[in-house]
C-alpha positions as a Markdown table, in Angstrom:
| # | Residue | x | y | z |
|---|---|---|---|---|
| 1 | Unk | 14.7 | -7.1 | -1.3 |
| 2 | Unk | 14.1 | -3.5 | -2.4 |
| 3 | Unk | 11.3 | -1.1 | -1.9 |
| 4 | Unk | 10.7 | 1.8 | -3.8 |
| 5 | Unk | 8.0 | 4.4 | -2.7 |
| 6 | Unk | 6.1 | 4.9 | -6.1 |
| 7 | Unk | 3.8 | 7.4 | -4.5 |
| 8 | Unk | 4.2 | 8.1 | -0.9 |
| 9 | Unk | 1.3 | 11.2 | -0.5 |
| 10 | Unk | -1.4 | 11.7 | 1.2 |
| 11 | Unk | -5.2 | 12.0 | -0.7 |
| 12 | Unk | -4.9 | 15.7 | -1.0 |
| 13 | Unk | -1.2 | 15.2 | -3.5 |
| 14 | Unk | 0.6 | 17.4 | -0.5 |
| 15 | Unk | 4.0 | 18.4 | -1.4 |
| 16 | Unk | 3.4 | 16.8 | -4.7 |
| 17 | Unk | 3.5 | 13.6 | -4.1 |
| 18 | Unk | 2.0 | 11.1 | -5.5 |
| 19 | Unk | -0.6 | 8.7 | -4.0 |
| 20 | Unk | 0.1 | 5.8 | -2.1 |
| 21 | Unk | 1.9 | 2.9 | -4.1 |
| 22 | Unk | 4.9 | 0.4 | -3.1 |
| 23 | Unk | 6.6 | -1.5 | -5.5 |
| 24 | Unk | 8.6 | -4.6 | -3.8 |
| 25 | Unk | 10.9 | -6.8 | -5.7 |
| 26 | Unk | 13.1 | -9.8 | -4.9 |
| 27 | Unk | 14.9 | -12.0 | -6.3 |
| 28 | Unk | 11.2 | -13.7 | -7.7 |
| 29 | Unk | 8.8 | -11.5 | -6.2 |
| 30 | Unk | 7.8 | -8.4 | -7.6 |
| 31 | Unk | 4.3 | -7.0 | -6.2 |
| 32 | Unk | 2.5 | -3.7 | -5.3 |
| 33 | Unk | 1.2 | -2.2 | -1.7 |
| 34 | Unk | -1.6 | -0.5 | -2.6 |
| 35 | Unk | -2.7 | 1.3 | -6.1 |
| 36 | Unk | -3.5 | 4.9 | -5.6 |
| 37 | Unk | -5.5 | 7.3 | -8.7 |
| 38 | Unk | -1.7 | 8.3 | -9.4 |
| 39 | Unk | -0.6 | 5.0 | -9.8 |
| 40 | Unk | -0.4 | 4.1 | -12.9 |
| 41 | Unk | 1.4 | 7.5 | -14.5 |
| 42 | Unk | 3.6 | 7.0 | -11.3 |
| 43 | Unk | 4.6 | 3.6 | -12.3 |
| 44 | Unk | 5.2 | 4.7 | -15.9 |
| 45 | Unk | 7.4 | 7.5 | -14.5 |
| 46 | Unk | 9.7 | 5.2 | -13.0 |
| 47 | Unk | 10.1 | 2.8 | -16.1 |
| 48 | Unk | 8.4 | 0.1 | -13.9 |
| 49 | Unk | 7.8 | -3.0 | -16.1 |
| 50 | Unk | 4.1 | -3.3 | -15.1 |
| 51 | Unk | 3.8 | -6.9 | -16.7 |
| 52 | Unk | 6.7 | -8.6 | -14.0 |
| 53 | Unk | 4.3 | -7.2 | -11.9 |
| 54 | Unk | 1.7 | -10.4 | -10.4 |
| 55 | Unk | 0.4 | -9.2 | -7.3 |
| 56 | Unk | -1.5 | -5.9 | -5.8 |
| 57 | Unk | -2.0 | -6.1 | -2.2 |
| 58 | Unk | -4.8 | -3.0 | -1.4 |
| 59 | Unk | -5.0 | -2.1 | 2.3 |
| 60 | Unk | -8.9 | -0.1 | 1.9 |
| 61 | Unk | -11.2 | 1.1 | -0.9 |
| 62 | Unk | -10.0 | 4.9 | -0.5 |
| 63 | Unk | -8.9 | 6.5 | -4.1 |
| 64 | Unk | -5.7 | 7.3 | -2.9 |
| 65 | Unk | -5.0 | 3.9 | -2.1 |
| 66 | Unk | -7.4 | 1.8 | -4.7 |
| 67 | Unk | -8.2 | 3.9 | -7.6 |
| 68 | Unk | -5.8 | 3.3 | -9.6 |
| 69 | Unk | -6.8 | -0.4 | -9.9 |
| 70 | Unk | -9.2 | 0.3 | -12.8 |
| 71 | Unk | -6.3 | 2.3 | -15.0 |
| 72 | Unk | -4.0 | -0.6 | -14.4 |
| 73 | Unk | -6.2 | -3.5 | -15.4 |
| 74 | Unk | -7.6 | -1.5 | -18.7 |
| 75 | Unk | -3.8 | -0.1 | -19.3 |
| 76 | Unk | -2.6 | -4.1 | -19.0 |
| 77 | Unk | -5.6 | -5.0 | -21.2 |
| 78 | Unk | -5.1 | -2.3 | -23.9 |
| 79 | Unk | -1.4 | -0.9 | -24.0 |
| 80 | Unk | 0.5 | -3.3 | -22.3 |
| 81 | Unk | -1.0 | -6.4 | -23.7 |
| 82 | Unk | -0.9 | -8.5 | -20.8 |
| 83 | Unk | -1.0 | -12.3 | -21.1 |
| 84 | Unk | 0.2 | -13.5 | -17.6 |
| 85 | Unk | -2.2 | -14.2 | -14.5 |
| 86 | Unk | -2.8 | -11.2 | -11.9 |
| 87 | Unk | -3.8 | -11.1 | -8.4 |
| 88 | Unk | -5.7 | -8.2 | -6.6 |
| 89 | Unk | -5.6 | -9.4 | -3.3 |
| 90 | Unk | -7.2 | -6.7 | -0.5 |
| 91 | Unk | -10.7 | -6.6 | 2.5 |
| 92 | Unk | -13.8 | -8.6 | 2.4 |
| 93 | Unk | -15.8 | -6.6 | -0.3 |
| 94 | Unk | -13.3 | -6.0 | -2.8 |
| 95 | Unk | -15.0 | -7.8 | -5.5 |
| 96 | Unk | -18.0 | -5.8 | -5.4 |
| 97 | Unk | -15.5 | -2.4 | -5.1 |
| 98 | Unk | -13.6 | -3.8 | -8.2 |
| 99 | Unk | -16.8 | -3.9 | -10.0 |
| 100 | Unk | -18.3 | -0.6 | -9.1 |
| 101 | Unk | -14.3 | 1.3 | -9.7 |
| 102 | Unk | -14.7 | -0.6 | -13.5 |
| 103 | Unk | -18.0 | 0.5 | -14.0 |
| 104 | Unk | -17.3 | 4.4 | -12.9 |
| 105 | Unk | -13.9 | 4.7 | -14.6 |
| 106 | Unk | -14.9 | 2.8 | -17.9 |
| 107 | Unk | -18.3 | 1.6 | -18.3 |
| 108 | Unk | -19.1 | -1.7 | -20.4 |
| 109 | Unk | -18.3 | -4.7 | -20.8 |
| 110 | Unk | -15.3 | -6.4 | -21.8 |
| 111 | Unk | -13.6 | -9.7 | -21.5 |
| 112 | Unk | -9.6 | -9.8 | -20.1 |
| 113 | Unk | -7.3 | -11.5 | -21.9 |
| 114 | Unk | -5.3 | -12.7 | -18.7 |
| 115 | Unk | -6.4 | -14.4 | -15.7 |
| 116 | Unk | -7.4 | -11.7 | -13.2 |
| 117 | Unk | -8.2 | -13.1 | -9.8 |
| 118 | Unk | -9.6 | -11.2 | -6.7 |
| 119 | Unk | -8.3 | -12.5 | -3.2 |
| 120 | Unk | -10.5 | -11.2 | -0.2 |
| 121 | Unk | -8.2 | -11.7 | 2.6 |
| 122 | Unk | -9.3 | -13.0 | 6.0 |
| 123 | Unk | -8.2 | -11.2 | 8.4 |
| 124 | Unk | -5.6 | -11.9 | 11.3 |
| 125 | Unk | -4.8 | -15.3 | 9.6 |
| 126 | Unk | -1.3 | -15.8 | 8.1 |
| 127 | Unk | -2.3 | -16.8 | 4.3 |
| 128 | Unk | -0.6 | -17.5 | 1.4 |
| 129 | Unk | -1.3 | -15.1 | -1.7 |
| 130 | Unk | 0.8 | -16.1 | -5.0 |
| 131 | Unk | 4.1 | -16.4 | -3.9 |
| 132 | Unk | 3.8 | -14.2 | -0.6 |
| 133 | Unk | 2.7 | -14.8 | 3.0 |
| 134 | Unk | 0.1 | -12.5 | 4.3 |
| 135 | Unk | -1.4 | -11.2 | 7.9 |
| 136 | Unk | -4.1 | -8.6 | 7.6 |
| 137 | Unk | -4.6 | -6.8 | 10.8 |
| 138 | Unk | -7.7 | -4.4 | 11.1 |
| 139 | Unk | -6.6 | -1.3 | 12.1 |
| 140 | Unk | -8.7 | 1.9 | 12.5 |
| 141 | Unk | -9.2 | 4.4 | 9.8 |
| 142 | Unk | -12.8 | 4.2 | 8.4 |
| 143 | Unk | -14.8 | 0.8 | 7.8 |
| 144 | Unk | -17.5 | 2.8 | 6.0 |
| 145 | Unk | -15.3 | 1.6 | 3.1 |
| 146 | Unk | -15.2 | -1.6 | 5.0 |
| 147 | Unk | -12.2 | -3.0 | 7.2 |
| 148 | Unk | -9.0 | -1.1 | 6.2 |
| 149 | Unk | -6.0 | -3.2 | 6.5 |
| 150 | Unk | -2.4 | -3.2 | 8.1 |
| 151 | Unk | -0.3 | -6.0 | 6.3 |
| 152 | Unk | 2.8 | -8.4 | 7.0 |
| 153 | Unk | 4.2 | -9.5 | 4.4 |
| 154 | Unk | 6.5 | -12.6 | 4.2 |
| 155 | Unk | 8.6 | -13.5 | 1.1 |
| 156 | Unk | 12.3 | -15.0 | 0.6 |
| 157 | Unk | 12.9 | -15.1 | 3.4 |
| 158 | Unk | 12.3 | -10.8 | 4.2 |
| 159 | Unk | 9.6 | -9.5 | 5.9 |
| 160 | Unk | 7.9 | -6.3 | 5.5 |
| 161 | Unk | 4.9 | -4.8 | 7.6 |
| 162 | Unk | 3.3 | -1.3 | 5.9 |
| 163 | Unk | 0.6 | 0.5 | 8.8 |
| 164 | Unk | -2.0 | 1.2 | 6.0 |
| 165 | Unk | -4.2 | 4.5 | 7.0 |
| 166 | Unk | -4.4 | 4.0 | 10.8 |
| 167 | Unk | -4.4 | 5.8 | 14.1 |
| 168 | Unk | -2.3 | 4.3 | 16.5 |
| 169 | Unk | -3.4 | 0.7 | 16.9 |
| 170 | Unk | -1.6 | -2.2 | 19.1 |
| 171 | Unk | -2.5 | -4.3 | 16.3 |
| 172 | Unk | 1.0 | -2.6 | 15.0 |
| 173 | Unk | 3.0 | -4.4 | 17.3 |
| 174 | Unk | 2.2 | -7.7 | 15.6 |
| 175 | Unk | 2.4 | -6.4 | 12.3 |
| 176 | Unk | 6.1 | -4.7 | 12.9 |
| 177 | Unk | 7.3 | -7.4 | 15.2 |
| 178 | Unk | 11.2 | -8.4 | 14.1 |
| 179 | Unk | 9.9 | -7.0 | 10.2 |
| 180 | Unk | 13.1 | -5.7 | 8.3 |
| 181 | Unk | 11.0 | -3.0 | 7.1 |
| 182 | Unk | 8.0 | -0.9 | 8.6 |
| 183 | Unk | 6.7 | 1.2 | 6.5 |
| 184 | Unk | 3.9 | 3.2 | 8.6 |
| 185 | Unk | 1.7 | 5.9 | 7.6 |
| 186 | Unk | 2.4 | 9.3 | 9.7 |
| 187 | Unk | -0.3 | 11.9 | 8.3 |
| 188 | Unk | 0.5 | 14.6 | 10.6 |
| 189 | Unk | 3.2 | 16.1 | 13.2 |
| 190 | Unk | 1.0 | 16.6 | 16.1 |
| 191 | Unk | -2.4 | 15.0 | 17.1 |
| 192 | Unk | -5.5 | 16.6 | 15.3 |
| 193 | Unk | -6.8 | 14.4 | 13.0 |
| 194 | Unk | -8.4 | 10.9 | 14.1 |
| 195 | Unk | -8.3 | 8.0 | 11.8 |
| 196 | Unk | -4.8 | 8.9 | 11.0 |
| 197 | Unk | -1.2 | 8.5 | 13.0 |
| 198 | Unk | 0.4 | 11.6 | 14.4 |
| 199 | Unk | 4.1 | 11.6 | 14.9 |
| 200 | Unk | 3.7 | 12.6 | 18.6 |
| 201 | Unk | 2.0 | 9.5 | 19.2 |
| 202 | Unk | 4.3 | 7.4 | 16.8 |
| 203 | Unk | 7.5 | 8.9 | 18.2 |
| 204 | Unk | 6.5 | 7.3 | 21.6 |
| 205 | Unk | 5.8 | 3.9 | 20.3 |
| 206 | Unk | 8.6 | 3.0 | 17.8 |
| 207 | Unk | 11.2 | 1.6 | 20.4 |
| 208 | Unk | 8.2 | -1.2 | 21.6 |
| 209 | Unk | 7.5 | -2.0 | 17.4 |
| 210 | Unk | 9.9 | -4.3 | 17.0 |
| 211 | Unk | 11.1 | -3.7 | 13.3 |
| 212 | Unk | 14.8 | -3.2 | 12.0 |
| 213 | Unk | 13.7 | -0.5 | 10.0 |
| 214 | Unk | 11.0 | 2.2 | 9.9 |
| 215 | Unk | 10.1 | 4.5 | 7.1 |
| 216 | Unk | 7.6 | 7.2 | 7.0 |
| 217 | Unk | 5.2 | 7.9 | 4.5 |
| 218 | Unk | 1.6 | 9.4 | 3.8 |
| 219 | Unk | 2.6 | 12.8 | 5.0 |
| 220 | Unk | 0.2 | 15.8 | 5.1 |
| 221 | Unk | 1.3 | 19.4 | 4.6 |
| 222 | Unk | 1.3 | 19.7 | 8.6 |
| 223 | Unk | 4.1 | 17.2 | 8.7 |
| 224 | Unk | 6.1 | 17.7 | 5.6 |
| 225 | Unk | 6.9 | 21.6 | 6.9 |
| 226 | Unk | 7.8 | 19.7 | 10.2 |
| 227 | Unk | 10.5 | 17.1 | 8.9 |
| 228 | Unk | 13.5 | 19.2 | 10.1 |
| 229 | Unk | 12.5 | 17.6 | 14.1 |
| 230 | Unk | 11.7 | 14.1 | 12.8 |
| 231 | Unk | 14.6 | 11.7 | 13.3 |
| 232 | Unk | 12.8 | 8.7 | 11.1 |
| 233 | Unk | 13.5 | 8.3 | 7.9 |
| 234 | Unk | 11.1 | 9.9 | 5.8 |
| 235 | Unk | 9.9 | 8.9 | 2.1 |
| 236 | Unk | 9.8 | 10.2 | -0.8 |
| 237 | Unk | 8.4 | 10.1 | -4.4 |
| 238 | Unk | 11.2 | 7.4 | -6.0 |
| 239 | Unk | 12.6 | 6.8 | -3.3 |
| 240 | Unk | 14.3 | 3.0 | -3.2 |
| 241 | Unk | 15.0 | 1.2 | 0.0 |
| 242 | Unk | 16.8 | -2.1 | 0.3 |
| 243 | Unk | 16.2 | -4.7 | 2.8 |
Protein backbone atom coordinates (compact mmCIF):
# COMPACT_ATOMS: atom_id res chain seq x y z
CA UNK A 1 0.00 0.00 0.00
CA UNK A 2 1.31 3.53 -0.45
CA UNK A 3 0.38 6.83 0.89
CA UNK A 4 1.23 9.92 -0.44
CA UNK A 5 0.56 13.27 1.52
CA UNK A 6 -1.14 15.41 -1.26
CA UNK A 7 -1.52 18.26 1.07
CA UNK A 8 -0.31 17.91 4.55
CA UNK A 9 -1.03 21.90 5.92
CA UNK A 10 -2.77 23.35 8.23
CA UNK A 11 -6.01 25.88 7.30
CA UNK A 12 -3.73 28.90 7.33
CA UNK A 13 -1.28 27.09 4.06
CA UNK A 14 1.75 27.41 6.82
CA UNK A 15 5.03 26.61 5.28
CA UNK A 16 3.26 26.40 2.02
CA UNK A 17 1.61 23.50 2.19
CA UNK A 18 -1.11 22.55 0.96
CA UNK A 19 -4.37 21.54 2.70
CA UNK A 20 -5.17 18.31 4.03
CA UNK A 21 -5.49 15.41 1.35
CA UNK A 22 -4.21 11.65 1.34
CA UNK A 23 -4.17 9.67 -1.53
CA UNK A 24 -3.98 5.70 -0.76
CA UNK A 25 -3.55 3.14 -3.39
CA UNK A 26 -3.27 -0.65 -3.36
CA UNK A 27 -3.12 -3.08 -5.40
CA UNK A 28 -7.33 -2.34 -6.12
CA UNK A 29 -7.93 0.40 -3.89
CA UNK A 30 -7.26 3.85 -4.71
CA UNK A 31 -9.17 6.42 -2.40
CA UNK A 32 -8.79 9.90 -0.68
CA UNK A 33 -8.59 11.12 3.22
CA UNK A 34 -10.11 14.14 3.15
CA UNK A 35 -10.43 16.94 0.29
CA UNK A 36 -9.05 20.17 1.35
CA UNK A 37 -9.82 23.96 -0.96
CA UNK A 38 -6.27 22.96 -2.38
CA UNK A 39 -7.18 19.70 -3.38
CA UNK A 40 -7.85 19.57 -6.48
CA UNK A 41 -4.70 21.81 -8.03
CA UNK A 42 -2.73 19.54 -5.50
CA UNK A 43 -3.89 16.46 -7.11
CA UNK A 44 -3.26 17.86 -10.59
CA UNK A 45 0.23 18.72 -9.41
CA UNK A 46 1.12 15.31 -8.76
CA UNK A 47 -0.31 13.78 -12.10
CA UNK A 48 -2.93 11.93 -9.86
CA UNK A 49 -5.30 10.15 -12.27
CA UNK A 50 -8.49 11.56 -10.55
CA UNK A 51 -10.85 9.10 -12.45
CA UNK A 52 -9.10 5.59 -10.62
CA UNK A 53 -10.00 7.57 -7.96
CA UNK A 54 -13.69 5.86 -6.25
CA UNK A 55 -13.74 6.91 -2.83
CA UNK A 56 -13.34 10.22 -0.60
CA UNK A 57 -13.45 9.55 3.01
CA UNK A 58 -13.95 13.38 4.77
CA UNK A 59 -13.20 13.44 8.51
CA UNK A 60 -15.30 17.22 9.23
CA UNK A 61 -16.98 20.01 7.19
CA UNK A 62 -13.87 22.42 7.75
CA UNK A 63 -12.53 24.02 4.20
CA UNK A 64 -9.30 22.74 4.67
CA UNK A 65 -10.44 19.44 4.95
CA UNK A 66 -13.90 19.40 2.74
CA UNK A 67 -13.79 22.25 0.35
CA UNK A 68 -12.40 20.91 -2.26
CA UNK A 69 -15.23 18.42 -2.68
CA UNK A 70 -17.19 20.91 -4.85
CA UNK A 71 -14.05 21.51 -7.39
CA UNK A 72 -13.65 17.80 -7.67
CA UNK A 73 -17.13 16.75 -8.53
CA UNK A 74 -17.61 19.81 -11.15
CA UNK A 75 -13.81 19.17 -12.44
CA UNK A 76 -14.93 15.18 -12.88
CA UNK A 77 -18.16 16.47 -14.41
CA UNK A 78 -16.65 19.11 -16.89
CA UNK A 79 -12.86 18.34 -17.61
CA UNK A 80 -12.37 15.03 -16.70
CA UNK A 81 -15.48 13.48 -18.06
CA UNK A 82 -16.12 11.09 -15.50
CA UNK A 83 -18.35 8.09 -16.24
CA UNK A 84 -17.53 5.68 -13.21
CA UNK A 85 -19.53 5.62 -9.74
CA UNK A 86 -18.11 7.90 -6.80
CA UNK A 87 -18.45 7.72 -3.14
CA UNK A 88 -18.16 10.72 -0.65
CA UNK A 89 -18.32 8.87 2.39
CA UNK A 90 -17.88 11.37 5.77
CA UNK A 91 -20.33 12.63 9.43
CA UNK A 92 -24.02 12.53 9.84
CA UNK A 93 -24.84 15.85 7.90
CA UNK A 94 -22.81 15.60 4.96
CA UNK A 95 -25.54 15.55 2.52
CA UNK A 96 -26.93 18.78 3.57
CA UNK A 97 -22.92 20.21 3.60
CA UNK A 98 -22.53 18.75 0.11
CA UNK A 99 -25.42 20.71 -0.97
CA UNK A 100 -24.77 24.01 0.57
CA UNK A 101 -20.54 23.64 -0.69
CA UNK A 102 -22.32 23.13 -4.40
CA UNK A 103 -24.59 25.89 -4.07
CA UNK A 104 -21.68 28.44 -2.69
CA UNK A 105 -18.92 27.31 -5.06
CA UNK A 106 -21.27 27.03 -8.27
CA UNK A 107 -24.78 27.83 -8.00
CA UNK A 108 -27.47 26.00 -10.25
CA UNK A 109 -28.48 23.10 -11.19
CA UNK A 110 -27.07 20.46 -13.01
CA UNK A 111 -27.45 16.76 -13.51
CA UNK A 112 -23.94 14.31 -13.02
CA UNK A 113 -23.21 12.09 -15.51
CA UNK A 114 -21.82 9.42 -12.96
CA UNK A 115 -23.26 7.89 -10.08
CA UNK A 116 -22.36 10.09 -7.02
CA UNK A 117 -23.33 8.60 -3.75
CA UNK A 118 -23.05 10.24 -0.22
CA UNK A 119 -22.23 7.74 2.66
CA UNK A 120 -22.94 9.27 6.23
CA UNK A 121 -21.00 7.10 8.36
CA UNK A 122 -22.20 5.78 11.75
CA UNK A 123 -19.96 6.22 14.03
CA UNK A 124 -17.86 3.63 16.23
CA UNK A 125 -19.23 0.78 13.94
CA UNK A 126 -16.78 -1.08 11.68
CA UNK A 127 -18.71 -0.55 8.14
CA UNK A 128 -17.98 -1.40 4.90
CA UNK A 129 -17.67 1.69 2.26
CA UNK A 130 -16.93 0.41 -1.49
CA UNK A 131 -14.23 -1.74 -1.19
CA UNK A 132 -12.86 -0.49 2.27
CA UNK A 133 -13.60 -1.18 5.94
CA UNK A 134 -14.32 1.75 8.12
CA UNK A 135 -14.37 2.86 12.06
CA UNK A 136 -15.31 6.43 12.66
CA UNK A 137 -14.27 7.47 16.08
CA UNK A 138 -15.52 11.00 17.36
CA UNK A 139 -12.79 12.75 18.43
CA UNK A 140 -12.79 16.44 19.66
CA UNK A 141 -12.14 19.38 17.48
CA UNK A 142 -15.47 21.34 16.88
CA UNK A 143 -19.01 19.73 16.33
CA UNK A 144 -20.36 23.10 15.48
CA UNK A 145 -19.58 21.65 12.04
CA UNK A 146 -21.01 18.54 13.47
CA UNK A 147 -19.01 15.36 14.71
CA UNK A 148 -15.37 15.49 13.32
CA UNK A 149 -14.02 12.11 12.68
CA UNK A 150 -10.91 9.93 13.44
CA UNK A 151 -10.87 6.97 10.89
CA UNK A 152 -9.53 3.18 10.56
CA UNK A 153 -9.27 2.09 7.64
CA UNK A 154 -9.11 -1.54 6.56
CA UNK A 155 -8.21 -2.78 2.99
CA UNK A 156 -6.03 -5.75 1.48
CA UNK A 157 -5.27 -6.79 4.09
CA UNK A 158 -3.29 -3.10 5.43
CA UNK A 159 -4.65 -1.00 7.88
CA UNK A 160 -4.28 2.66 8.21
CA UNK A 161 -5.80 4.98 11.06
CA UNK A 162 -5.38 9.03 10.24
CA UNK A 163 -6.28 11.32 13.87
CA UNK A 164 -8.35 13.86 11.77
CA UNK A 165 -8.32 17.52 13.62
CA UNK A 166 -8.29 16.39 17.28
CA UNK A 167 -6.83 17.11 20.68
CA UNK A 168 -5.64 14.27 22.40
CA UNK A 169 -8.43 11.74 22.61
CA UNK A 170 -8.28 7.91 24.02
CA UNK A 171 -10.50 7.25 21.22
CA UNK A 172 -6.84 7.18 19.34
CA UNK A 173 -5.89 4.20 20.96
CA UNK A 174 -8.53 2.23 19.15
CA UNK A 175 -8.08 3.92 16.04
CA UNK A 176 -4.06 3.28 15.98
CA UNK A 177 -4.25 -0.11 17.63
CA UNK A 178 -1.66 -2.72 15.53
CA UNK A 179 -2.47 -0.04 12.21
CA UNK A 180 0.66 -0.19 9.87
CA UNK A 181 0.25 3.49 9.46
CA UNK A 182 -0.94 6.44 11.82
CA UNK A 183 -1.14 9.32 10.31
CA UNK A 184 -2.08 11.93 13.23
CA UNK A 185 -2.52 15.48 13.08
CA UNK A 186 0.16 17.46 15.31
CA UNK A 187 -0.88 21.35 14.93
CA UNK A 188 1.53 22.72 17.22
CA UNK A 189 4.93 22.03 19.35
CA UNK A 190 3.74 22.90 22.72
CA UNK A 191 0.20 23.11 24.22
CA UNK A 192 -1.76 26.42 23.35
CA UNK A 193 -4.35 25.73 21.16
CA UNK A 194 -7.39 23.45 22.16
CA UNK A 195 -9.23 21.44 19.65
CA UNK A 196 -5.87 20.62 18.20
CA UNK A 197 -2.90 17.95 19.19
CA UNK A 198 0.28 19.41 20.56
CA UNK A 199 3.45 17.45 20.21
CA UNK A 200 4.07 17.62 24.01
CA UNK A 201 1.06 15.83 24.62
CA UNK A 202 1.50 13.39 21.57
CA UNK A 203 5.19 12.66 22.39
CA UNK A 204 3.96 11.11 25.73
CA UNK A 205 1.37 8.97 24.15
CA UNK A 206 2.83 7.34 21.08
CA UNK A 207 4.60 4.25 22.86
CA UNK A 208 0.69 3.23 24.32
CA UNK A 209 -0.87 3.84 20.34
CA UNK A 210 -0.12 0.75 19.09
CA UNK A 211 0.68 1.46 15.38
CA UNK A 212 3.83 0.27 13.29
CA UNK A 213 4.18 3.55 11.93
CA UNK A 214 3.43 7.15 12.74
CA UNK A 215 3.61 10.16 10.57
CA UNK A 216 2.93 13.68 11.29
CA UNK A 217 1.09 16.03 9.54
CA UNK A 218 -1.24 19.32 9.80
CA UNK A 219 1.58 21.32 11.15
CA UNK A 220 1.22 25.04 12.08
CA UNK A 221 4.09 27.56 11.83
CA UNK A 222 4.76 26.91 15.75
CA UNK A 223 5.71 23.44 14.94
CA UNK A 224 7.24 23.43 11.52
CA UNK A 225 10.16 26.01 13.06
CA UNK A 226 10.37 23.28 15.85
CA UNK A 227 11.03 20.00 13.69
CA UNK A 228 14.79 19.98 14.42
CA UNK A 229 13.57 18.23 18.30
CA UNK A 230 10.81 16.06 16.82
CA UNK A 231 11.98 12.48 16.39
CA UNK A 232 8.58 11.33 14.31
CA UNK A 233 8.61 11.39 11.03
CA UNK A 234 7.12 14.37 9.70
CA UNK A 235 5.14 14.97 6.29
CA UNK A 236 5.42 16.78 3.58
CA UNK A 237 3.75 18.15 0.47
CA UNK A 238 4.45 14.84 -2.06
CA UNK A 239 5.62 13.07 0.16
CA UNK A 240 4.94 8.99 -0.59
CA UNK A 241 4.91 6.44 2.18
CA UNK A 242 4.69 2.74 1.70
CA UNK A 243 3.07 0.26 3.97
Amino acid sequence: MRLQFIGCGDAFGSGGRANTCFHVTGANANFLIDCGATSLPALKANRINRLAIDTILITHFHGDHFGGIPFFVLDAMYIAKRCDPLIVAGPPGLTEWYKRSIAAAFPGDRELPFPLTLIEVEIGKRQPIGQLMVTPFHVIHDDKVGPCLAYRVETEGKTIAYSGDTEWTDKLLDAADGADLFVCECYRFESGSPTHMNYATLREKIPALGARRTVLTHMSENMLVNLPSVREETAQDGMAVEF
